[in-house]
C-alpha positions in Angstrom: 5.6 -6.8 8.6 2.6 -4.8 7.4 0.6 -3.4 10.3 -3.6 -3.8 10.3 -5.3 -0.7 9.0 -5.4 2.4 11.2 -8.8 2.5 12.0 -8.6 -0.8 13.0 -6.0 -0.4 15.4 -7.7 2.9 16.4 -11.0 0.9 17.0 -9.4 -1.9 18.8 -7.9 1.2 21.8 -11.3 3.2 21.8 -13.0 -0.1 22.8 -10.0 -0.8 25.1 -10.2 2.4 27.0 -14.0 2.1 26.6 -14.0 -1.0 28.8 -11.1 0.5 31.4 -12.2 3.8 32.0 -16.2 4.2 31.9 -17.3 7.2 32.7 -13.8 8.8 33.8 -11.0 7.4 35.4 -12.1 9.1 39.6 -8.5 8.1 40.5 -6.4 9.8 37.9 -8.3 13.0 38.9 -6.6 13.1 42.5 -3.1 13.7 40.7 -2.6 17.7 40.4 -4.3 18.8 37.3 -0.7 20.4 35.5 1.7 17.8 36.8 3.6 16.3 34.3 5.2 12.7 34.2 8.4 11.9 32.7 8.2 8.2 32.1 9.2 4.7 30.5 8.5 1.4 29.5 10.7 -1.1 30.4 10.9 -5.1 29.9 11.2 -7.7 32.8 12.4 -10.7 30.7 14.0 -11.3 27.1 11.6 -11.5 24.4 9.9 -10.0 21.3 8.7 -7.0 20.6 5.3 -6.0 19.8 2.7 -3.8 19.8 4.3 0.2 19.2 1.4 1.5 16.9 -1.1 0.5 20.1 0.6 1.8 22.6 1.0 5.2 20.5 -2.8 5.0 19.9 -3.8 4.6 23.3 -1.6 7.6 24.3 -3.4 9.6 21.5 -6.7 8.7 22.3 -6.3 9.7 26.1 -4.3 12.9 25.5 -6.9 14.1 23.3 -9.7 13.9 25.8 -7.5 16.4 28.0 -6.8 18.4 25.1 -2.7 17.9 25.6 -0.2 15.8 23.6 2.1 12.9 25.1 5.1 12.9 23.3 6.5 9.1 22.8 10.3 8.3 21.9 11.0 4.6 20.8 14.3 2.4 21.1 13.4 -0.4 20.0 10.7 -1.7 17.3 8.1 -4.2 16.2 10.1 -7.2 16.0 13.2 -6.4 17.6 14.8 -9.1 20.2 14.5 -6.8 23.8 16.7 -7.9 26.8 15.1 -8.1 30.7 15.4 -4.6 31.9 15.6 -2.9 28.9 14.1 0.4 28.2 11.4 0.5 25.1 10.4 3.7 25.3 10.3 7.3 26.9 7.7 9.3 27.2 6.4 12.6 28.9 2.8 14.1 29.1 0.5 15.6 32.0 -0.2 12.9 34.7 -3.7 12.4 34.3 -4.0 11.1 30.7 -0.9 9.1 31.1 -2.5 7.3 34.3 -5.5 6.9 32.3 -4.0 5.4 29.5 -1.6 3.1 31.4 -2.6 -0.1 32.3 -4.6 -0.6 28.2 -1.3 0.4 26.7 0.5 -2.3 28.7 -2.0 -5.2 28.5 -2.0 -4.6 24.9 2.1 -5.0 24.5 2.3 -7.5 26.8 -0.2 -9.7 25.3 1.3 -8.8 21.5 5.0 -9.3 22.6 3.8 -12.4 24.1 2.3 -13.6 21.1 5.2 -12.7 19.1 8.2 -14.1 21.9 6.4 -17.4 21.5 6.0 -17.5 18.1 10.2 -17.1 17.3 10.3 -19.9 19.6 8.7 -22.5 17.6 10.3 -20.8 14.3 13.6 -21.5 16.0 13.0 -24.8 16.4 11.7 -25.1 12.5 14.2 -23.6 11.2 16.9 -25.8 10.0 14.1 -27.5 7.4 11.6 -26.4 4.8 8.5 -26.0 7.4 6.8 -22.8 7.8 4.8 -21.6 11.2 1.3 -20.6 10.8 -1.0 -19.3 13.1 -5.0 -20.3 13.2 -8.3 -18.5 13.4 -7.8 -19.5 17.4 -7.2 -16.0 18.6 -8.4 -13.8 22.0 -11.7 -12.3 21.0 -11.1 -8.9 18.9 -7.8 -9.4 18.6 -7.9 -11.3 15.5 -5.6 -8.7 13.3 -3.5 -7.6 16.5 -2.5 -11.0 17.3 -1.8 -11.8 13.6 0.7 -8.9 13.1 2.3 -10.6 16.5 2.9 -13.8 15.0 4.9 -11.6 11.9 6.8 -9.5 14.4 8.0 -13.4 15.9 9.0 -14.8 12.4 5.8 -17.0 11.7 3.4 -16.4 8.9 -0.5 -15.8 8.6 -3.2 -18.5 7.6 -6.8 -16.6 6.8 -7.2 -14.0 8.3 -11.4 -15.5 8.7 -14.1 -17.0 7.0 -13.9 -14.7 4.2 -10.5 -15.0 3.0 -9.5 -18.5 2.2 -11.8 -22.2 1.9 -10.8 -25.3 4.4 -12.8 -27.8 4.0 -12.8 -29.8 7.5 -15.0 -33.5 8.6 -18.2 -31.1 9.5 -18.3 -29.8 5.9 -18.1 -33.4 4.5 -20.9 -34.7 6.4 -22.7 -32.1 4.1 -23.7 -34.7 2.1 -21.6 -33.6 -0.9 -18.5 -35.8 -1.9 -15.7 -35.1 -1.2 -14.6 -34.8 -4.5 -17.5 -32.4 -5.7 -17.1 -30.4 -2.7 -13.4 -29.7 -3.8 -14.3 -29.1 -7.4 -16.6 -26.7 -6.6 -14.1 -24.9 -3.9 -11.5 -24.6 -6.2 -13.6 -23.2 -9.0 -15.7 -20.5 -6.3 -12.4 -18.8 -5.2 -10.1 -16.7 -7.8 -6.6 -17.5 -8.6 -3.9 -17.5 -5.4 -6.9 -17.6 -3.5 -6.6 -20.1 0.0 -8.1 -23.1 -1.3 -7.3 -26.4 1.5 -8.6 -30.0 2.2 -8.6 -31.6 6.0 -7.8 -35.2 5.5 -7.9 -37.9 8.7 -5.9 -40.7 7.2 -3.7 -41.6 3.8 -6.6 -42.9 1.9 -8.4 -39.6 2.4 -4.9 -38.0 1.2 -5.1 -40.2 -2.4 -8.7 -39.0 -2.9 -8.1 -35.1 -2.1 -5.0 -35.1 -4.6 -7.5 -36.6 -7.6 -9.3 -34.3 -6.7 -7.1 -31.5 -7.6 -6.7 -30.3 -3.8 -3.8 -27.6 -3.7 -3.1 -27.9 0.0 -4.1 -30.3 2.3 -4.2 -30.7 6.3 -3.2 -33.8 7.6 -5.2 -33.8 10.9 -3.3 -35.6 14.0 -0.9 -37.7 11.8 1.2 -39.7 13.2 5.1 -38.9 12.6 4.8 -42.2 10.1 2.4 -41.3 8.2 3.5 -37.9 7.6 6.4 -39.2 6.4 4.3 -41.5 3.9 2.1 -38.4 3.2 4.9 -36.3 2.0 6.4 -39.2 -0.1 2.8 -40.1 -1.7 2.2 -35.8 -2.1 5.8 -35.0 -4.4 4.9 -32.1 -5.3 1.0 -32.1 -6.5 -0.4 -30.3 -3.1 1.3 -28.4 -0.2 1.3 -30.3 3.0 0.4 -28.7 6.2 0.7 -30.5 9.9 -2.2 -29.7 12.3 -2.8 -31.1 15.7 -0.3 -32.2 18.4 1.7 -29.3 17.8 4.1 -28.0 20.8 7.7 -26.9 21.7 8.4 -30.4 22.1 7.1 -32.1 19.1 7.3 -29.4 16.3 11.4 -30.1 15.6 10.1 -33.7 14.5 6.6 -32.6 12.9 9.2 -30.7 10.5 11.6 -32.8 9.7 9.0 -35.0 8.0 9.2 -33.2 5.0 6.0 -30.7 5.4 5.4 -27.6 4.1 3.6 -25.8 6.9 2.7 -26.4 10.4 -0.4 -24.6 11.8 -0.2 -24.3 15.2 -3.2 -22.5 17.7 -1.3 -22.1 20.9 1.1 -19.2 20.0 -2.2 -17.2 20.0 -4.5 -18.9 22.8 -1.8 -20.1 25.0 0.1 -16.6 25.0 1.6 -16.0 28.0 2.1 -11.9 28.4 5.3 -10.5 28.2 6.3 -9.1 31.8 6.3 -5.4 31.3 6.6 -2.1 33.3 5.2 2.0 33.1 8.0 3.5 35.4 7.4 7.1 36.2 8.8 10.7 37.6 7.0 13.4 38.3 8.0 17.1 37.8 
């Protein structure tokens, strides 16, 4: 699992904290000014974990404002299956910053092990065929990178990462006025080698045209279970097949077992429930 770039994780905490703390967290500065807090994260309920680099950011960030260091020891990593109840982490640190910093480095966790605990779900269910989980472009606002990492942590794998990175060609780019079989001649020759290069189709007949067309992966949009069957049999092996709409814990296990090669699925990152975590703490 490769983690986003530093800065952007560091960018995604500073506007975190930004949004949390204002002009100064007036609470935090009640607590006695040298106390010091001898604390840990713990888990409520089973899931996946996700989200360490964050929650050692956040701790940066605020222990640098009071000029202190918080010193963070983990027991369990990005990825690793967590029981209810288990400790993650200990840490100790004055009071102040670690109030400060507590309830951003928790919603950011929660929201990433969530991500990531749902995500090995549907895998789980996948993975007695050929079908890969992907996630989609429908993330929580500025946590496009974050929640992708999640989705690795729980087993699944990463479609574009935007507009920049990969073409799919969808119904509102047809109505372009372009055919459909320019507008995948030109998409194929505009991106380099490797490159994400995919073709929505509605129905079979669409399918027939976007494979002489030289598509390399196609979408079949809300397919039924029969026609994805007669999808993959019509494909062979000219064009990956990937499975989009429809797609939940109950009907992914079938959506598989027709033969596809991926299945993109948008809950796992709008859907996320949190992971149920706690900040426990002493003071001395």
């Amino acid at each position: 699992m490769k983690l986003p770039r530093k800065k952007v994780i560091r960018k995604l905490v500073k506007q975190c904290l930004k949004e949390d703390v204002g002009s100064g967290d007036v609470t935090a500065r009640l607590t006695p000014k040298k106390s010091v807090i001898d604390g840990k994260i713990i888990t409520r309920e089973d899931g996946i974990l996700s989200g360490v680099a964050w929650v050692n950011q956040v701790f940066k960030q605020v222990s640098k404002q009071h000029k202190t260091k918080i010193d963070i020891e983990w027991s369990a990593a990005d990825g690793d299956s967590v029981m209810a109840n288990q400790t993650l982490c200990r840490f100790e640190g004055l009071a102040r910053p670690v109030l400060t910093g507590e309830r951003t480095a928790l919603n950011i966790m929660q929201t990433l092990s969530g991500t990531a605990t749902i995500t090995q779900q549907y895998v789980d269910l996948i993975s007695h065929t050929k079908a890969k989980l992907l996630d989609t472009r429908k993330t929580l606002p500025t946590l496009r990178e974050a929640q992708k990492y999640a989705v690795l942590c729980g087993g699944g794998l990463n479609h574009r990462m935007g507009l920049y990175d990969g073409i799919i060609i969808k119904e509102n780019h047809l109505r372009s006025g372009k055919s459909l079989e320019d507008i995948v001649k030109e998409a194929n020759a505009s991106m380099p080698k490797g490159a994400l290069v995919e073709l929505e189709v509605e129905n079979l007949a669409e399918l027939e045209r976007g494979l002489a067309a030289g598509a390399r992966r196609i979408m079949l949009d809300d397919f039924s279970l029969e026609d994805m069957r007669a999808a993959v049999a019509l494909t062979g092996d000219r064009a990956d097949l990937e499975a989009s709409g429809g797609v939940n814990l109950s009907t992914i296990k079938a959506i598989a077992e027709t033969g596809v090669d991926y299945i993109s699925c948008g809950s796992i990152t709008k859907h996320v429930k949190a992971l149920d975590l706690s900040m426990l703490f002493d003071y001395r």
